[in-house]
mmCIF file as gemmi writes it, N, C-alpha and C atoms, coordinates in Angstrom:
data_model
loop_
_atom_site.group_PDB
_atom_site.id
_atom_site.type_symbol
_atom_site.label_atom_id
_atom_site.label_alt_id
_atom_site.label_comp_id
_atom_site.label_asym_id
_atom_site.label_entity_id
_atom_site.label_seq_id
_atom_site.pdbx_PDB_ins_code
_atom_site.Cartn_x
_atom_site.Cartn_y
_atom_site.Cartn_z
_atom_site.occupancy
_atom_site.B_iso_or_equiv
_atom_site.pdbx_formal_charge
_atom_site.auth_seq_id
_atom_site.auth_asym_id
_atom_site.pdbx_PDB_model_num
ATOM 1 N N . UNK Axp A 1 ? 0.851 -1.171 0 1 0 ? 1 A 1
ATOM 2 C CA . UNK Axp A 1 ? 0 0 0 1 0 ? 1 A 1
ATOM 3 C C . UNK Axp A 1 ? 0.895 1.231 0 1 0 ? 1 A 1
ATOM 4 N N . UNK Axp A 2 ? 0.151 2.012 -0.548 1 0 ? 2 A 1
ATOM 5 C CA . UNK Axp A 2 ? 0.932 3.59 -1.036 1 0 ? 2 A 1
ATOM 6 C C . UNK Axp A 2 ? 0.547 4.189 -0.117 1 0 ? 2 A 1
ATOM 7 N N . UNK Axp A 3 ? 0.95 5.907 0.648 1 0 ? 3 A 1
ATOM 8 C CA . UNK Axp A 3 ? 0.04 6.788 0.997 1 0 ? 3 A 1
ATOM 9 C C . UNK Axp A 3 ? 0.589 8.06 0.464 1 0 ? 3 A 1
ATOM 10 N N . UNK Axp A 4 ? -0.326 8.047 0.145 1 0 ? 4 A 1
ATOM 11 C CA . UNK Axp A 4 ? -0.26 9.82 -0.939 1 0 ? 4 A 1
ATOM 12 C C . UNK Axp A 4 ? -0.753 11.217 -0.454 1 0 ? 4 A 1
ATOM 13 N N . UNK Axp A 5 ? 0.295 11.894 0.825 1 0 ? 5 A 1
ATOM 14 C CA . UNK Axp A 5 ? -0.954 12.918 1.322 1 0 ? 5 A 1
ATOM 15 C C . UNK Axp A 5 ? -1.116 14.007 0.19 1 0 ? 5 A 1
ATOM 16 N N . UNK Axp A 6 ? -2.533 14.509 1.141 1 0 ? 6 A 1
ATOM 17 C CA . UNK Axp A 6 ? -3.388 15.68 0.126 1 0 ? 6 A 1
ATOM 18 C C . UNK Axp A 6 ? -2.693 17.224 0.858 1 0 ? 6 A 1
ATOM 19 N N . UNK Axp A 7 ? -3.205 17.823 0.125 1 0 ? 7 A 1
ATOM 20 C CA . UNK Axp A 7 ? -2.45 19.535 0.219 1 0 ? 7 A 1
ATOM 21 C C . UNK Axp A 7 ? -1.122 19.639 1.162 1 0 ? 7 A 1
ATOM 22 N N . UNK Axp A 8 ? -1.448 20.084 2.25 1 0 ? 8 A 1
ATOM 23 C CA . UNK Axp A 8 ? 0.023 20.455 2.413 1 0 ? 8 A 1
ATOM 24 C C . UNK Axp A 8 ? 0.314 19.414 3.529 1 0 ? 8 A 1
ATOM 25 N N . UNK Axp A 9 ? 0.206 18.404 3.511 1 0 ? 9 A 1
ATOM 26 C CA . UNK Axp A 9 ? 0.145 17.109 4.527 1 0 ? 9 A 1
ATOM 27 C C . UNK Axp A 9 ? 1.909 16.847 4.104 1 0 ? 9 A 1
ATOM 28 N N . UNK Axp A 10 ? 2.611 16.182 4.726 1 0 ? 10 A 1
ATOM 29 C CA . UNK Axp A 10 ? 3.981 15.224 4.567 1 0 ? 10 A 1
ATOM 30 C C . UNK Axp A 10 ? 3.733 13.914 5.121 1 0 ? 10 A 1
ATOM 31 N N . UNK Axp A 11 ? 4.327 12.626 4.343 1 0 ? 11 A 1
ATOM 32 C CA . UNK Axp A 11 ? 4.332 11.814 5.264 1 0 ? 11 A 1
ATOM 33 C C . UNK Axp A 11 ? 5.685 11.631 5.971 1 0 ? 11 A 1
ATOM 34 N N . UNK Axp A 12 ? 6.306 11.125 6.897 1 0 ? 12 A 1
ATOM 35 C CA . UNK Axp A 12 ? 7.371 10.946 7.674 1 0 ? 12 A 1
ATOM 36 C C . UNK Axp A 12 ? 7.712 9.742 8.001 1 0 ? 12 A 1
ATOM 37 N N . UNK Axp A 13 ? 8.815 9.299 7.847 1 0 ? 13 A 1
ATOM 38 C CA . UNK Axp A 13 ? 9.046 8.178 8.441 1 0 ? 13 A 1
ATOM 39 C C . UNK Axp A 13 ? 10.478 8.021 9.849 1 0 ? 13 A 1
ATOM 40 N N . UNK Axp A 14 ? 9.968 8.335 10.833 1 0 ? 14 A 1
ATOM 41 C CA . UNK Axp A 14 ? 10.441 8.431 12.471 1 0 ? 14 A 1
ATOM 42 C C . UNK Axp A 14 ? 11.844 7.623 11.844 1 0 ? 14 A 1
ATOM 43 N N . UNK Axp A 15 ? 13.251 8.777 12.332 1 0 ? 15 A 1
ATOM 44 C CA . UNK Axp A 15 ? 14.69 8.065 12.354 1 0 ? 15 A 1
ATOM 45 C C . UNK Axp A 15 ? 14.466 7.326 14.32 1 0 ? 15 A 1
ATOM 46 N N . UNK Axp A 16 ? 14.927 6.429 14.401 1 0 ? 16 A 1
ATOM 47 C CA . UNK Axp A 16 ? 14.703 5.722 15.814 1 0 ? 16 A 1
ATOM 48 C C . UNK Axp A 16 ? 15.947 6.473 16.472 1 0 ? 16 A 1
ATOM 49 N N . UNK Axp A 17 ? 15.162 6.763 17.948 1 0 ? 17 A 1
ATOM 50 C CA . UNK Axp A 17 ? 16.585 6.943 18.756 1 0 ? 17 A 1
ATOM 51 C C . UNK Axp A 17 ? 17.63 6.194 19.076 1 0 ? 17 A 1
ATOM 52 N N . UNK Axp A 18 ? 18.463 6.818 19.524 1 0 ? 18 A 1
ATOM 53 C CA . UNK Axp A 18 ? 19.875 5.801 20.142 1 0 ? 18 A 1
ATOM 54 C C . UNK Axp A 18 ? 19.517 4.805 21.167 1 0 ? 18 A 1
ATOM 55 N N . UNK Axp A 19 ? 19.661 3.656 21.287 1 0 ? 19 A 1
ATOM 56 C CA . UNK Axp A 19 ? 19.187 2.879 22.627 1 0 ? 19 A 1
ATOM 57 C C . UNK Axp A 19 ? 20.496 2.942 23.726 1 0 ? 19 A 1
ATOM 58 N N . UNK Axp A 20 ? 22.074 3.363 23.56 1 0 ? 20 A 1
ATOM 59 C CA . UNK Axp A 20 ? 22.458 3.386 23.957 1 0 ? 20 A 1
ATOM 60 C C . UNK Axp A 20 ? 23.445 4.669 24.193 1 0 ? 20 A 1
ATOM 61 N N . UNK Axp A 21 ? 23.919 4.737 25.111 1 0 ? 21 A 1
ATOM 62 C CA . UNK Axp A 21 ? 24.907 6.135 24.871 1 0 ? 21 A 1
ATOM 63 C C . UNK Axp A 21 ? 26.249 6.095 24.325 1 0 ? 21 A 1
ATOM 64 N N . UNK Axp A 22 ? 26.611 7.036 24.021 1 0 ? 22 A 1
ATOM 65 C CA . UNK Axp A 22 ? 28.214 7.059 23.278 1 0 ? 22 A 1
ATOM 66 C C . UNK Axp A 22 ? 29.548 6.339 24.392 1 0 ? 22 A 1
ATOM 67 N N . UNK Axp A 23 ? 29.052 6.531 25.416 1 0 ? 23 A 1
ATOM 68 C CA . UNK Axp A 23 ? 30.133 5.233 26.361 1 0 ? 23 A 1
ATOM 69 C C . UNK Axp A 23 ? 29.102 3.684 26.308 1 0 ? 23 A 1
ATOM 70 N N . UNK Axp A 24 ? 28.186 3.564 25.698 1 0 ? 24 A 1
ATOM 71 C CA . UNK Axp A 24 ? 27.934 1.958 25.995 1 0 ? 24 A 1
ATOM 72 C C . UNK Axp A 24 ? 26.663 1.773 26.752 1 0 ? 24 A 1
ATOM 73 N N . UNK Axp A 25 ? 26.198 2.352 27.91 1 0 ? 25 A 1
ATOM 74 C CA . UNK Axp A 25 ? 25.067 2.13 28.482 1 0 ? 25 A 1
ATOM 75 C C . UNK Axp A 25 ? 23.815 2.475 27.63 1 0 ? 25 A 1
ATOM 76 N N . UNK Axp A 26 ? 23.356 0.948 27.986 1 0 ? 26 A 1
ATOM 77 C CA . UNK Axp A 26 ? 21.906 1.196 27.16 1 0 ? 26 A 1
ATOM 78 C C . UNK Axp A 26 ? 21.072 1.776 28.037 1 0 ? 26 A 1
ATOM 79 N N . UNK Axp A 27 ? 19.868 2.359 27.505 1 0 ? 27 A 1
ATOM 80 C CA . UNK Axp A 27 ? 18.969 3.212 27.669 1 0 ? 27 A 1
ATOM 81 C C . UNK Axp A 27 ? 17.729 2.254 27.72 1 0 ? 27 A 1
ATOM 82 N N . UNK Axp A 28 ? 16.97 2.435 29.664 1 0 ? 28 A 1
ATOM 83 C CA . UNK Axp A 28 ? 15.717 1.499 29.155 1 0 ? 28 A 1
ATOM 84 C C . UNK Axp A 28 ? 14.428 3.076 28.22 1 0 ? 28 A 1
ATOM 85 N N . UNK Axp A 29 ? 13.941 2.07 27.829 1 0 ? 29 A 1
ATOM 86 C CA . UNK Axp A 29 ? 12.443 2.243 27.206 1 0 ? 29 A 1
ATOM 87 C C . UNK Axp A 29 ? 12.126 3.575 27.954 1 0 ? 29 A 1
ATOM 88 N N . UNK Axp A 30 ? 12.078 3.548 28.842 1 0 ? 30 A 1
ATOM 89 C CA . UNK Axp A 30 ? 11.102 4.582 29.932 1 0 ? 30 A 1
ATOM 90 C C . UNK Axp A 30 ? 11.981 5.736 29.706 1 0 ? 30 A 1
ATOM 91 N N . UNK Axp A 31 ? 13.025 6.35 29.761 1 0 ? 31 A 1
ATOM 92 C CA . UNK Axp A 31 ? 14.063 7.494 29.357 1 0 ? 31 A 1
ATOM 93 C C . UNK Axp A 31 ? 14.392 7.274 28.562 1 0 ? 31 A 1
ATOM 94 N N . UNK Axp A 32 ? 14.049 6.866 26.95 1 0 ? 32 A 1
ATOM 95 C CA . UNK Axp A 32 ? 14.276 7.767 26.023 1 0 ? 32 A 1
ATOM 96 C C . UNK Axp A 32 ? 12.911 8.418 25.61 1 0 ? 32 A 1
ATOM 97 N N . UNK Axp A 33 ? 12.957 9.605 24.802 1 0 ? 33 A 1
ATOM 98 C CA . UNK Axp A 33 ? 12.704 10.549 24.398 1 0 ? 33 A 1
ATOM 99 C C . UNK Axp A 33 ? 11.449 10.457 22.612 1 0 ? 33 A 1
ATOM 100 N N . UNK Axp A 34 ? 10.623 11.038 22.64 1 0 ? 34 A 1
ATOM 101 C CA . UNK Axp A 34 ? 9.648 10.314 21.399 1 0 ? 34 A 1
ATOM 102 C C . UNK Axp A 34 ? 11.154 10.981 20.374 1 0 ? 34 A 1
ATOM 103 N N . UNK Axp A 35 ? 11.217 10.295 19.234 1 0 ? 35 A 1
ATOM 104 C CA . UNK Axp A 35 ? 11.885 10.75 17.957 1 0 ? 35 A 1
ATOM 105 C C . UNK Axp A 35 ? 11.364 12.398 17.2 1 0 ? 35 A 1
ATOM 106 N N . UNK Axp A 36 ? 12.01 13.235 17.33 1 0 ? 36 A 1
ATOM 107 C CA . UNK Axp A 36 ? 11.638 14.062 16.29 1 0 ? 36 A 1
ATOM 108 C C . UNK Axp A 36 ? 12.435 14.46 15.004 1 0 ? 36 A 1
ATOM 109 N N . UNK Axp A 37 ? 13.474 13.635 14.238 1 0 ? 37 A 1
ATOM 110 C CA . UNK Axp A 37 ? 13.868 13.374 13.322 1 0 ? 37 A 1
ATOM 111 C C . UNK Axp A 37 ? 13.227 12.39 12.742 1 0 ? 37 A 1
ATOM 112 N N . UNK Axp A 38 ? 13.164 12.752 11.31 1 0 ? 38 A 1
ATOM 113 C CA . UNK Axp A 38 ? 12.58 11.668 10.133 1 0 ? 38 A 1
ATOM 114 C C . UNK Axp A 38 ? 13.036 11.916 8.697 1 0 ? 38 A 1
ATOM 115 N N . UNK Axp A 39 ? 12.672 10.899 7.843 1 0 ? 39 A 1
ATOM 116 C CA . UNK Axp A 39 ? 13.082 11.364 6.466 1 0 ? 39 A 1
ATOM 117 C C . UNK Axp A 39 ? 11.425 11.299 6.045 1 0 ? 39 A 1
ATOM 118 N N . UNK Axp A 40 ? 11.514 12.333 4.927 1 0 ? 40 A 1
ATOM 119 C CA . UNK Axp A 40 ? 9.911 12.692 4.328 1 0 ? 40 A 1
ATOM 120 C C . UNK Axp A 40 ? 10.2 11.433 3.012 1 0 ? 40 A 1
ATOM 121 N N . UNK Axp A 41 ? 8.885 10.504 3.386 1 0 ? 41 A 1
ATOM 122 C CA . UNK Axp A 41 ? 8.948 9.719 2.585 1 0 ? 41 A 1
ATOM 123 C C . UNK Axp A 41 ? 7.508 9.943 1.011 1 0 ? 41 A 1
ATOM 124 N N . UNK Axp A 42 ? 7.007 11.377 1.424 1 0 ? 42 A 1
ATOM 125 C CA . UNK Axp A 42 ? 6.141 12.057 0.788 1 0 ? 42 A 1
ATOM 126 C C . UNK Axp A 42 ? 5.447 13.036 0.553 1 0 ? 42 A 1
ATOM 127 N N . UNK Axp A 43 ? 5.337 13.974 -0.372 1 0 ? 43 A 1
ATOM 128 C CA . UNK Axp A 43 ? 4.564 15.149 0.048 1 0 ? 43 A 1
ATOM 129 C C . UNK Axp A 43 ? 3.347 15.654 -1.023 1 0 ? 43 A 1
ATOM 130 N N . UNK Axp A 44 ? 2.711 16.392 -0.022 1 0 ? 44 A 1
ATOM 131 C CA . UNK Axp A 44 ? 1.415 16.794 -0.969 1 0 ? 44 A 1
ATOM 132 C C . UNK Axp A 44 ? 1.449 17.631 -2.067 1 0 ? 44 A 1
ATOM 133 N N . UNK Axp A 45 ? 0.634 18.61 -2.741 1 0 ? 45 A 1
ATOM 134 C CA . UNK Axp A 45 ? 0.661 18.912 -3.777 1 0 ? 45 A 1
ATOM 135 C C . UNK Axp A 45 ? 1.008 20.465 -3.279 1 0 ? 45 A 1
ATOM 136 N N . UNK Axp A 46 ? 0.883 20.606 -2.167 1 0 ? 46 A 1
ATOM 137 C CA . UNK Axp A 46 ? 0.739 22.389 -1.682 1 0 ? 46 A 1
ATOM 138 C C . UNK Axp A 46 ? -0.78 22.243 -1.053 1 0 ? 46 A 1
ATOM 139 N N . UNK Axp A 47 ? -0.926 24.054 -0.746 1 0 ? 47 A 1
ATOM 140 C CA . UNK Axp A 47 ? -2.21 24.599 -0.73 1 0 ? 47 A 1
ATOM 141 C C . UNK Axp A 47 ? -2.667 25.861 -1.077 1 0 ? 47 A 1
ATOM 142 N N . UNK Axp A 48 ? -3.71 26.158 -1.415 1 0 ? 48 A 1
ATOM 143 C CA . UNK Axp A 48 ? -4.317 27.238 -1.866 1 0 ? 48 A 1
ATOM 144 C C . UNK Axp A 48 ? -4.85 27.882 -0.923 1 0 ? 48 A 1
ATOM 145 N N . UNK Axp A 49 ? -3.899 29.219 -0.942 1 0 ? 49 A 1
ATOM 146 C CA . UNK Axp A 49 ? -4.48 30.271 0.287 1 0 ? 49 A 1
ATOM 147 C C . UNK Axp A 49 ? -4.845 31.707 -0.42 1 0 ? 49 A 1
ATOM 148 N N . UNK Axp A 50 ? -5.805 32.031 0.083 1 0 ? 50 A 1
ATOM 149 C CA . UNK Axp A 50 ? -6.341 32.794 -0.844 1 0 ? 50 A 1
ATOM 150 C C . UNK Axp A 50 ? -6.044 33.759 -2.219 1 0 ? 50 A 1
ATOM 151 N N . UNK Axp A 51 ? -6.815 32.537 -2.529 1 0 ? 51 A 1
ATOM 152 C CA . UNK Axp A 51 ? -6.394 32.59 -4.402 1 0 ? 51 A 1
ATOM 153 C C . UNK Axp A 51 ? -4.802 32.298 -4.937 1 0 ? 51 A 1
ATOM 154 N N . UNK Axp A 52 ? -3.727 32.033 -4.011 1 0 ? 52 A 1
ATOM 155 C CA . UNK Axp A 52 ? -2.315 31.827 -4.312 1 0 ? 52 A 1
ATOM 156 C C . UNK Axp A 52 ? -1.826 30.582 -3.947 1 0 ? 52 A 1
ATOM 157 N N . UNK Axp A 53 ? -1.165 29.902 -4.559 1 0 ? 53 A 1
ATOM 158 C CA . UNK Axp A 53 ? -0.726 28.472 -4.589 1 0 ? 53 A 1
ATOM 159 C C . UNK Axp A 53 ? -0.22 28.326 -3.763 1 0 ? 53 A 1
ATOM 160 N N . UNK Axp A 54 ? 0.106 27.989 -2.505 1 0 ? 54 A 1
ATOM 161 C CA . UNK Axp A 54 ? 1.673 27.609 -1.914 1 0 ? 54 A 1
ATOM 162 C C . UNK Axp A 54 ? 2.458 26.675 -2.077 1 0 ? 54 A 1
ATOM 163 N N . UNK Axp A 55 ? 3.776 26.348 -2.384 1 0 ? 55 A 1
ATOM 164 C CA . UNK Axp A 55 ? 4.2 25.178 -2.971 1 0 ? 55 A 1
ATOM 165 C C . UNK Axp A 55 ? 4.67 24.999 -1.84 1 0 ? 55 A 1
ATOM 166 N N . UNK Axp A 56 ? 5.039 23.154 -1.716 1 0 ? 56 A 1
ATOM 167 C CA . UNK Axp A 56 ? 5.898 22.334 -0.585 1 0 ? 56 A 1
ATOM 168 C C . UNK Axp A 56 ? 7.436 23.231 -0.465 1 0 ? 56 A 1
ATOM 169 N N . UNK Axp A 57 ? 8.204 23.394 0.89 1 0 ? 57 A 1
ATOM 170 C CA . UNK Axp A 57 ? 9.252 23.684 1.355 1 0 ? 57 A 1
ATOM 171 C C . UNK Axp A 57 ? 10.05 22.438 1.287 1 0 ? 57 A 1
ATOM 172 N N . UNK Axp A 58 ? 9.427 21.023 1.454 1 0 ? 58 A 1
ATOM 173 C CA . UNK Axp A 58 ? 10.346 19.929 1.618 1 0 ? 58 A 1
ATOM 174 C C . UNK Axp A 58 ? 10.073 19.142 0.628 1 0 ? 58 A 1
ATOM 175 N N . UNK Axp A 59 ? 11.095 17.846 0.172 1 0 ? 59 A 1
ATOM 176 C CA . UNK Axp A 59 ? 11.286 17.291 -0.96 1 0 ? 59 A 1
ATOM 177 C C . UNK Axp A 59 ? 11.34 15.68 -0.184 1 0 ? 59 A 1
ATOM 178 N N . UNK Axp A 60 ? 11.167 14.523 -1.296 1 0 ? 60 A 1
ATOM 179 C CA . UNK Axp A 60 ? 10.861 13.445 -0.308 1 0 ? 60 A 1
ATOM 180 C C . UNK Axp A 60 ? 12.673 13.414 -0.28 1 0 ? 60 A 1
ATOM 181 N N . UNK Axp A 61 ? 12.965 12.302 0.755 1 0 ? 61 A 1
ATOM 182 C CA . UNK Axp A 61 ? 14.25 12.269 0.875 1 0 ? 61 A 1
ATOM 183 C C . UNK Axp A 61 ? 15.021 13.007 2.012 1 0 ? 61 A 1
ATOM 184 N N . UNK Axp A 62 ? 14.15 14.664 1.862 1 0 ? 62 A 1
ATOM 185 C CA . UNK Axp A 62 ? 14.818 15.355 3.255 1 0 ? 62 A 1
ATOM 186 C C . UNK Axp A 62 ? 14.943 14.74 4.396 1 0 ? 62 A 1
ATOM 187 N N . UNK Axp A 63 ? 15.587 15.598 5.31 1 0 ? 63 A 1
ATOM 188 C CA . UNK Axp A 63 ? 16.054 14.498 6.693 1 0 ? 63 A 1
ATOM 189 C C . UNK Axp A 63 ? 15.319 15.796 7.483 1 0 ? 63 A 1
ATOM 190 N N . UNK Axp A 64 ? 14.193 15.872 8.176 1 0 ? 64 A 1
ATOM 191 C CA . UNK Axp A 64 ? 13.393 16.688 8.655 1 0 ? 64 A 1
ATOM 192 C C . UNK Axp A 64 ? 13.516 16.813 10.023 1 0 ? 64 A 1
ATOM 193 N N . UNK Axp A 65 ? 13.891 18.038 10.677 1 0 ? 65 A 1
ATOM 194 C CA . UNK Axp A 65 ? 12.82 18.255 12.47 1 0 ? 65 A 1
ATOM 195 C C . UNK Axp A 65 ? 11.77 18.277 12.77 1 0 ? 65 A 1
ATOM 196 N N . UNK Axp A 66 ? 10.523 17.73 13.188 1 0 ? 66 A 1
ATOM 197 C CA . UNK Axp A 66 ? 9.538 17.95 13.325 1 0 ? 66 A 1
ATOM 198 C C . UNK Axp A 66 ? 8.985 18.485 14.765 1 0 ? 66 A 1
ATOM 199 N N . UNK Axp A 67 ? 7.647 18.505 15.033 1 0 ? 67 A 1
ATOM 200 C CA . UNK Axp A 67 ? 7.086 19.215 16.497 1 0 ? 67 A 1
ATOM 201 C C . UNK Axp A 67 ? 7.451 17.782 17.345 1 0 ? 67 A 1
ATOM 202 N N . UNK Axp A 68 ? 7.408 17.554 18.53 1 0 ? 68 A 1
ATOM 203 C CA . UNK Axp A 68 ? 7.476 16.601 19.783 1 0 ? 68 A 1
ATOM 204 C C . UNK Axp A 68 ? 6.092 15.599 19.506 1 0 ? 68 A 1
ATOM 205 N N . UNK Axp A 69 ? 5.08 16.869 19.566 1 0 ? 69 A 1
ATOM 206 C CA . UNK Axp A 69 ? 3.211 15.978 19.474 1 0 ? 69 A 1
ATOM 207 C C . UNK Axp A 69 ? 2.166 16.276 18.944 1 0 ? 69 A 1
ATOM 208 N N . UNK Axp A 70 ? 2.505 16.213 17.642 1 0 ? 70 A 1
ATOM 209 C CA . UNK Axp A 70 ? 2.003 16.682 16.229 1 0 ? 70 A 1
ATOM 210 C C . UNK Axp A 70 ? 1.998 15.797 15.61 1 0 ? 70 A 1
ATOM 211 N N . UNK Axp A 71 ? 1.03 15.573 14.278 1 0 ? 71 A 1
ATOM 212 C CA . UNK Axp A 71 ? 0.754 14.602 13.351 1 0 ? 71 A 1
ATOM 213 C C . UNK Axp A 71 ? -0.259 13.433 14.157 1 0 ? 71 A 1
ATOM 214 N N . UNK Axp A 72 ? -0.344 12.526 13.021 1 0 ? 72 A 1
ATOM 215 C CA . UNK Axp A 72 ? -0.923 11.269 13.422 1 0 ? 72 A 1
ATOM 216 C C . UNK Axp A 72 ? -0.097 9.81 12.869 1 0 ? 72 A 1
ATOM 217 N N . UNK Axp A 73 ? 0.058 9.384 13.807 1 0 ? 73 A 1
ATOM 218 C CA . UNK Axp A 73 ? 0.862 8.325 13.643 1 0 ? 73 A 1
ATOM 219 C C . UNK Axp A 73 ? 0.089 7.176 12.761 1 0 ? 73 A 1
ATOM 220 N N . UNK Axp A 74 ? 0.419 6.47 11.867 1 0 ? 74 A 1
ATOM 221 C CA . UNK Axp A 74 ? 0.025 5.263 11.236 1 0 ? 74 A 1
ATOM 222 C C . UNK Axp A 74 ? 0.956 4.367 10.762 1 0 ? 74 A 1
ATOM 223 N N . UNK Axp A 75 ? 0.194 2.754 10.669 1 0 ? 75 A 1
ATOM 224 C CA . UNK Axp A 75 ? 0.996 2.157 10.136 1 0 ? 75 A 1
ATOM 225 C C . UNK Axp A 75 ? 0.924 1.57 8.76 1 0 ? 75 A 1
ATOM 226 N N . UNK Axp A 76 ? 1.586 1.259 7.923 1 0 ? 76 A 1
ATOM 227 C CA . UNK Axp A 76 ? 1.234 0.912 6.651 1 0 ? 76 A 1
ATOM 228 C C . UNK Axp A 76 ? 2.615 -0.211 6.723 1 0 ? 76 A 1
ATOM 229 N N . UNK Axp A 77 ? 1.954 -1.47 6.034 1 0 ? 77 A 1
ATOM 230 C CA . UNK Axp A 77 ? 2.756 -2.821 5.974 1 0 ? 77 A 1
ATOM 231 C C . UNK Axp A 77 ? 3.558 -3.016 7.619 1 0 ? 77 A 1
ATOM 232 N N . UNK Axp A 78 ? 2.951 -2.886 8.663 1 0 ? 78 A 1
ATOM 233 C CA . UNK Axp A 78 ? 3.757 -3.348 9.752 1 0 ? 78 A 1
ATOM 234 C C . UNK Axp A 78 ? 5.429 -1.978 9.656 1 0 ? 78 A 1
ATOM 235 N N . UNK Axp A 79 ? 5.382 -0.973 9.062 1 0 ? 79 A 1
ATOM 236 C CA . UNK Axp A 79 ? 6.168 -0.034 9.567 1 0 ? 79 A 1
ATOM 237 C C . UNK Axp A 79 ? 5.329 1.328 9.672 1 0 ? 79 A 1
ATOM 238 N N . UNK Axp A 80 ? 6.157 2.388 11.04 1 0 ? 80 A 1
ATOM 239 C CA . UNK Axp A 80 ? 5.192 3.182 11.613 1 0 ? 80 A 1
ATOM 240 C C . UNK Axp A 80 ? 5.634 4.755 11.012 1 0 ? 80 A 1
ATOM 241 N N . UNK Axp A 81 ? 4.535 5.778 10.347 1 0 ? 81 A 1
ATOM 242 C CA . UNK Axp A 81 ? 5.138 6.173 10.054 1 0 ? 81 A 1
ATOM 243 C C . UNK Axp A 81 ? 4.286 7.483 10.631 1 0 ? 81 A 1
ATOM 244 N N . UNK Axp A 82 ? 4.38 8.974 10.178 1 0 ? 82 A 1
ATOM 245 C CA . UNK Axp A 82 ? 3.685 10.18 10.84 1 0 ? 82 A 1
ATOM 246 C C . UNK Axp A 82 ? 3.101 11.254 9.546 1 0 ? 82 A 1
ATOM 247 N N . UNK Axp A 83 ? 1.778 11.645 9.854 1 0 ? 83 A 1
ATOM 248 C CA . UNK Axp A 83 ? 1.654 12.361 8.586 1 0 ? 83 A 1
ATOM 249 C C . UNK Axp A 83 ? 1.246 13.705 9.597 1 0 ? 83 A 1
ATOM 250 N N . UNK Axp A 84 ? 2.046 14.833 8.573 1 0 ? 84 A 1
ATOM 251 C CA . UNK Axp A 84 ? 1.642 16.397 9.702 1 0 ? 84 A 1
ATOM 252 C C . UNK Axp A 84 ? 1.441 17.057 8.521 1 0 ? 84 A 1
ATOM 253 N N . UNK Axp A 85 ? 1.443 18.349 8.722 1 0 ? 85 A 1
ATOM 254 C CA . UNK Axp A 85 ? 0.658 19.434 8.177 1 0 ? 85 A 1
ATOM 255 C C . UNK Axp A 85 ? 2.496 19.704 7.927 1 0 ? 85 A 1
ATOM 256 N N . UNK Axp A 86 ? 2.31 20.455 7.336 1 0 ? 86 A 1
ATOM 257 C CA . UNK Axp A 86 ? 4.135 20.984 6.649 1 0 ? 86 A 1
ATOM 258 C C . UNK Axp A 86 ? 4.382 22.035 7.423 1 0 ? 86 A 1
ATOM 259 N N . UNK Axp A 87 ? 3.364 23.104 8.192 1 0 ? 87 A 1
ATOM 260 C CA . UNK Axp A 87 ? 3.989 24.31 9.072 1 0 ? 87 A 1
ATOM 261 C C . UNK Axp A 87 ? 4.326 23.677 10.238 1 0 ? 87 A 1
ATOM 262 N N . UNK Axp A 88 ? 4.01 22.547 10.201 1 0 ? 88 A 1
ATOM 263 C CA . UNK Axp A 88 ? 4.652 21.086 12.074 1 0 ? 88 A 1
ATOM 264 C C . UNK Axp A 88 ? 6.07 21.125 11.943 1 0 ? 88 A 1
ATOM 265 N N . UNK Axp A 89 ? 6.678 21.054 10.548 1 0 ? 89 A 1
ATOM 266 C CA . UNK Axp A 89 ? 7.723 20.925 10.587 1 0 ? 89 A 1
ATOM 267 C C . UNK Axp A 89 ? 8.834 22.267 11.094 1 0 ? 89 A 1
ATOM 268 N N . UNK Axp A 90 ? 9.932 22.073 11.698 1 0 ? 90 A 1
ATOM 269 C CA . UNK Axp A 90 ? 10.416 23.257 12.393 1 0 ? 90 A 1
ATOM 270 C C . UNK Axp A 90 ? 11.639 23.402 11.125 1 0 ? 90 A 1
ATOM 271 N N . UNK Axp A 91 ? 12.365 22.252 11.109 1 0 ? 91 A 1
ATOM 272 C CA . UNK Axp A 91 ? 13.906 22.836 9.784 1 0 ? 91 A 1
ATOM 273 C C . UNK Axp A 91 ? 14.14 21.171 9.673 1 0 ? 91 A 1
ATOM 274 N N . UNK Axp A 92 ? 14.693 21.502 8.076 1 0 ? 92 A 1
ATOM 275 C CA . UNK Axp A 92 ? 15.276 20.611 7.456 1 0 ? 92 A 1
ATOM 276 C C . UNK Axp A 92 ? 16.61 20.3 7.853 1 0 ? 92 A 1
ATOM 277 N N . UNK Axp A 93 ? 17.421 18.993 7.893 1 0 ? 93 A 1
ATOM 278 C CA . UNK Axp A 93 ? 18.798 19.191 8.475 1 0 ? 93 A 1
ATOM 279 C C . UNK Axp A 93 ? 19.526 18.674 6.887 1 0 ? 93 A 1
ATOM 280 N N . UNK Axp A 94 ? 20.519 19.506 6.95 1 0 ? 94 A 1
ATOM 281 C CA . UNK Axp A 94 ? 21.451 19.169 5.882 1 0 ? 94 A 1
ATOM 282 C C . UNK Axp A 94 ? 22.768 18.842 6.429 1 0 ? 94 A 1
């Protein structure tokens, strides 16, 4: 299955956090942190704000920041992914 968002929607697909730290100790479950890095695995067409087009800021592929608790999470084929509105997103990382 595909998902194709509409106007200015992105879909996202969550980079996972570190489970462990840079000396070795792993990290339980309960202290780490939700992910707000992802790569945009899709984007909408824009939106129309009065009477003027707006085109997408991000391209699929980008490596994105997003908000903490924003979007809606779904899954498609058993992987989890996030669809937000494109002003959710804070900066692209290059």
């Amino acid at each position: 299955m595909k998902v194709k968002p509409l106007f200015d929607r992105v879909v996202l697909l969550p980079i996972e956090n570190e489970t462990e730290t840079k000396g070795g100790i792993l990290l339980p479950m309960a202290s780490q942190d939700k992910s707000q890095l992802a790569t945009v695995v899709a984007v909408g067409s824009g939106e129309n704000v009065d009477g003027k087009q707006v085109g997408m800021q991000v391209k699929v592929g980008d490596k994105v920041l997003f908000q903490k608790y924003t979007g809606t999470e779904i899954t498609v084929d058993e992987v989890k992914y996030v669809v937000l509105r494109q002003p959710d997103i804070l900066a692209v990382i290059e």
